[in-house]
C-alpha positions, 0 to 999 in steps of 0.5 A: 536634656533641655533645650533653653531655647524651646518654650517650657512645655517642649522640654522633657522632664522628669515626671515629678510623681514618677507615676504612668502619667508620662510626657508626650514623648512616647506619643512622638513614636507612636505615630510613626509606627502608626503610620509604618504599620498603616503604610505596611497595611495598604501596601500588602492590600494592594499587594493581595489585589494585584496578586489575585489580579494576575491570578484571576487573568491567569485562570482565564487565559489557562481556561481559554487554552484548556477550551482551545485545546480540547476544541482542537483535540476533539476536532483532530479525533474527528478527523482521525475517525473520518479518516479511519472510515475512508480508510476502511471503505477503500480497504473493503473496496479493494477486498471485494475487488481482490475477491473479484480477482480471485474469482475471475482467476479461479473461473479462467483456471476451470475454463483452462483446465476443461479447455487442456482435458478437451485437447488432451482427449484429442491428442489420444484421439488424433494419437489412436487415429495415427497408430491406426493409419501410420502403418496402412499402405499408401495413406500411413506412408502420406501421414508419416510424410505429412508430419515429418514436414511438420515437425520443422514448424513443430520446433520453430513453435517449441522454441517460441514457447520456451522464449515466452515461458523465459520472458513470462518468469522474468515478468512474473518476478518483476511484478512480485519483486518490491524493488523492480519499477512498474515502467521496467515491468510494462517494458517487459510486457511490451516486448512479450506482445511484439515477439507474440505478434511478430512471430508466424507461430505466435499469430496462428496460435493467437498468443497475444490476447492470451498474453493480455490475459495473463498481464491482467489476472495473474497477480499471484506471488510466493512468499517474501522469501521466496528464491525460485521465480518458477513459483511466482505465478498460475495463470501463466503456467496453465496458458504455457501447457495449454499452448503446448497442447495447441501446438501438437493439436496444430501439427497434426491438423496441417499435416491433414491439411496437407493430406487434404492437398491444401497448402498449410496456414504458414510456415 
């Protein structure tokens, strides 16, 4: 169409020559498209800046992280190495202290046993010594005498000894057993010292400080499942058979001291 009101030129017309030589319509669209395409260009470019922006902040702060966290692992198998050397240096420690122990138990344990076979060979000595005079007269008839008034003192020292060996089991367990408070256990000895050091038997045969030397040493335990508490323990069976020989060996020196016509150490 033409619009009369626009100068000539302005107006579209056929191409007389219906040749390519066209009119300037076409460069009308063609510079739109131009600047779309221009517009379109620039902003993808930005685009890609700000993308390869944030992804290079990206492998930074990523970089920064991957840094921190191997800084901290390194630093926490470091400790975790120190740690496991303090570790293993108590553990040697308390190997070397438990060899200690057992060392010290294993020397006590000789010591007993030399002690109980030196007691023994006076018992079948003091046992000859009366089969010999128990039957001579006068001083067979003094001895029969002398040990029947010892035999009061012989009970009161056997009842003893079967009082401890009660509270000695007891305390055992206590110290073997998972469950029973340390406070419960240390109550127990206490009263095992007071019943030693307030009974007359106790003091003549000097039980408290062999008490303490059980409390110390004898840490042996049965195992886990264990229901019999007569199992716990060895330190403190050796001292009761030891004393139990003290106790025949004690007879047998008051009734001489009687014989001797001296009073006997008490009663």
């Amino acid at each position: 169409m033409n619009n009369l009101n626009d100068p000539p030129r302005w107006n579209i017309r056929p191409d007389p020559q219906g040749g390519a030589d066209g009119g300037k319509w076409n460069y009308a669209l063609l510079v739109p498209m131009i600047g779309l395409a221009a517009f379109r260009w620039i902003w993808t470019r930005e685009s890609e800046k700000q993308i390869e922006k944030v992804k290079g902040q990206f492998e930074q702060d990523m970089a920064a992280l991957t840094k921190d966290l191997e800084l901290k692992y390194k630093d926490t198998v470091a400790q975790s190495r120190r740690t496991a050397a303090l570790l293993e240096l108590e553990l040697e420690k308390e190997r070397q202290r438990v060899q200690g122990y057992r060392k010290a138990l294993a020397a006590q344990s000789q010591q007993l046993l030399e002690e109980r076979k030196r007691l023994q060979k006076e018992r079948e000595d003091l046992e000859q010594e009366k089969r010999a005079t128990l039957y001579s007269g006068a001083v067979g008839t003094a001895l029969r005498l002398a040990l029947e008034q010892e035999e009061e003192w012989q009970q009161r020292a056997r009842a003893l000894l079967q009082e401890l060996e009660l509270q000695l089991t007891e305390r055992q367990d206590a110290f073997c057993s998972l469950l029973v408070p340390r406070v419960h256990r240390l109550e127990m000895e206490k009263n095992l010292l007071l019943t030693a050091a307030k009974h007359p038997v106790g003091t003549e045969l000097a039980l408290e400080e062999d008490l303490r030397d059980i409390f110390r040493n004898d840490r042996h335990c049965a195992d886990l499942l264990n229901m019999d508490k007569r199992k716990n323990g060895k330190l403190m069976w050796l001292y009761l058979r030891y004393w139990q020989l003290q106790v025949t060996l004690q007879k047998y020196k008051r009734a001489e001291e009687t014989l001797k016509g001296s009073a006997p150490n008490s009663k």
